[in-house]
N, C-alpha and C positions, 0 to 999 in steps of 0.2 A: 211654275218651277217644280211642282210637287211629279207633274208627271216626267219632266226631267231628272228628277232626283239628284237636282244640283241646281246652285245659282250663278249665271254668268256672271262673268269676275267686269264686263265693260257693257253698257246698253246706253244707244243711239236711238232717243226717243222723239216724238211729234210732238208737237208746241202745243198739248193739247190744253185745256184750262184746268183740269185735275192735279197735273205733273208740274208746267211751267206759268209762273206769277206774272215774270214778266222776260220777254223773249230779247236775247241779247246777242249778237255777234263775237265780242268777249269775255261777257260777262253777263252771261242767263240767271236769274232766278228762280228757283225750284219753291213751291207751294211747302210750308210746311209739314206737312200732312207727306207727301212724298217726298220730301228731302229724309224724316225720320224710317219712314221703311225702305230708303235706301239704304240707311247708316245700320240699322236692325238685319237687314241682309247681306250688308258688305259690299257692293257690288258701287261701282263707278258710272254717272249716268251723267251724258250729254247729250243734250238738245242739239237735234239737226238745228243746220239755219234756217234762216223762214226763208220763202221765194226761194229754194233752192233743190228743187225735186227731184235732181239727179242725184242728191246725198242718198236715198233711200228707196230707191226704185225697184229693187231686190222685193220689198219687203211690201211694199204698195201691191205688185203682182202677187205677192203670196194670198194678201188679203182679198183678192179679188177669186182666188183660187179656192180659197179655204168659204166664201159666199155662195161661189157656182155649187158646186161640188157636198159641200157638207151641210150651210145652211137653207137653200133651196129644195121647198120639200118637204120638209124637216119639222117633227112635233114629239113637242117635249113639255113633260108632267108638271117638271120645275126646274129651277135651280142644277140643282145636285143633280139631278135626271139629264139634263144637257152639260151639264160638265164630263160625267161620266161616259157619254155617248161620247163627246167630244176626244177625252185621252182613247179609247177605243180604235175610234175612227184615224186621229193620228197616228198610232203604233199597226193598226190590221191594214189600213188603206193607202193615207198619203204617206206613212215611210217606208212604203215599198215599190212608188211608182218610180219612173225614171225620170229623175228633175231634166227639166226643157235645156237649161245651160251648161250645167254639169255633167249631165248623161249616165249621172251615176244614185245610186236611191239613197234619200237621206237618212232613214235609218241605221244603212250598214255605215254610212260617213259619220254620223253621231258617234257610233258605239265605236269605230276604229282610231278617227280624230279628234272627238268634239269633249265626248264626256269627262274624260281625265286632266282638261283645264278646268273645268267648273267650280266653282265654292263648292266648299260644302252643303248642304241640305239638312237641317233639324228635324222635318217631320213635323212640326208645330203649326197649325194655320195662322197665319198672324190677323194680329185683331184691329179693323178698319176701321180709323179715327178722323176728327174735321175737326178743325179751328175756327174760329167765328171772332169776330171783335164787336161790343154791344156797349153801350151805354145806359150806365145805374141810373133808374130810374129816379122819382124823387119819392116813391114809397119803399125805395133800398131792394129793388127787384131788377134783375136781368130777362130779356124776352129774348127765348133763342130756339130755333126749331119745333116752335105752337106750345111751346112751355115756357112759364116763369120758374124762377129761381131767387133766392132772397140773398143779399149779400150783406156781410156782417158790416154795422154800420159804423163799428169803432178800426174797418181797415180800411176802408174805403169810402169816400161820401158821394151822395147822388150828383149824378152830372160829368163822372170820370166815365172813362173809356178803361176795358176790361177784355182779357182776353179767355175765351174757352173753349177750353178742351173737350170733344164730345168723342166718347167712350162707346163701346154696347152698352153699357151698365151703367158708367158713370159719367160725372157731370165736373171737373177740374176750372175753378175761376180761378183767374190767376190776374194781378194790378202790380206794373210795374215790376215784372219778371217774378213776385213772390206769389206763389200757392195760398190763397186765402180761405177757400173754401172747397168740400169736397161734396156732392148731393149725389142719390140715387138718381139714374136716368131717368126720366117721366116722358112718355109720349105725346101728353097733352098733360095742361092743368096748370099747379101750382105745387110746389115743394118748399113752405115756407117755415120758417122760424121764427117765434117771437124771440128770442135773443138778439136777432142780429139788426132786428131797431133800436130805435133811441130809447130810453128808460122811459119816456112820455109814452109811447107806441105801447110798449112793450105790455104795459098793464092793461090795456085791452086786450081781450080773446079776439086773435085773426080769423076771418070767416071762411 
């Protein structure tokens, strides 16, 4: 979107397991994780139907275009080094060739058609989040992505189901739709508190 410098106001997405929970002919459900950076960007998102490959066939060819063409071949440092290649390559190369159905280059149809529907654009990278649902252990501990987490043991007791919010940085438990707890991200290990045991616990030194 960044290289668009604008966000489509409608997106007709694939049933992929990131975007869509559970795939529905009336009534799709969107993963929370992508439901929220819809509503963060504005934009209106409906899932093709499954079995139905003529909803999006436009878009299947692009991908197969943008393979041949741009990824075949192709070596890059990192991350940010193939993205950068990448807007590049779509504004020097493919928005200047002559699309196969149109006959006309999609650059110059962006910029005369396309742009002045768009959303707005912030300029802001948005920050890429994942939900998990875990069960309190019985030492008052969550295990979620090769790390423990300690949950306070006066809001929640071991053996509930908890929901978490996994951040760059932070670490959001939440029981029964209330914010209980807030921890620094940990890539591995433990992020524990003697507080948030039982007063029996608690006077011992956690190891």
């Amino acid at each position: 979107m960044g290289v668009l410098d604008g966000v489509p106001r409608y997106l007709v997405i694939d049933n992929f397991p990131a975007a869509v929970a559970g795939a529905d002919a009336l009534n799709p459900r969107l993963t929370r994780g992508f439901l929220e950076y819809a509503q963060h960007r504005g934009f209106i998102c409906d899932p093709a139907r499954v079995r139905h490959p003529k909803n999006k066939p436009r878009v299947e060819r692009g991908i197969q275009y943008v393979r041949e063409r741009f990824f075949k071949g192709g070596c890059f440092r990192d991350l940010a080094h193939l993205r950068d290649e990448a807007a590049r390559w779509c504004r020097d190369v493919a928005g200047h060739r002559v699309h196969g159905t149109t006959r006309r280059q999609p650059l110059a149809v962006f910029k005369a058609e396309e742009r002045d529907a768009l959303l707005a654009w912030d300029g802001v990278p948005y920050e890429l989040t994942d939900w998990r649902i875990a069960k309190v252990h019985p030492d008052h501990h969550v295990f979620c992505q090769y790390a423990l987490y300690s949950v306070p043991a006066a809001l929640c007791p071991p053996g509930q189901q908890v929901e978490i919010w996994l951040g760059a940085k932070l670490v959001r438990i939440y029981y029964r739709g209330r914010l209980i707890k807030v921890h620094p991200r940990q890539p591995c290990g433990l992020d524990a508190q003697a507080a948030h045991h039982p007063q029996r616990h608690a006077q011992a030194p956690y190891p």
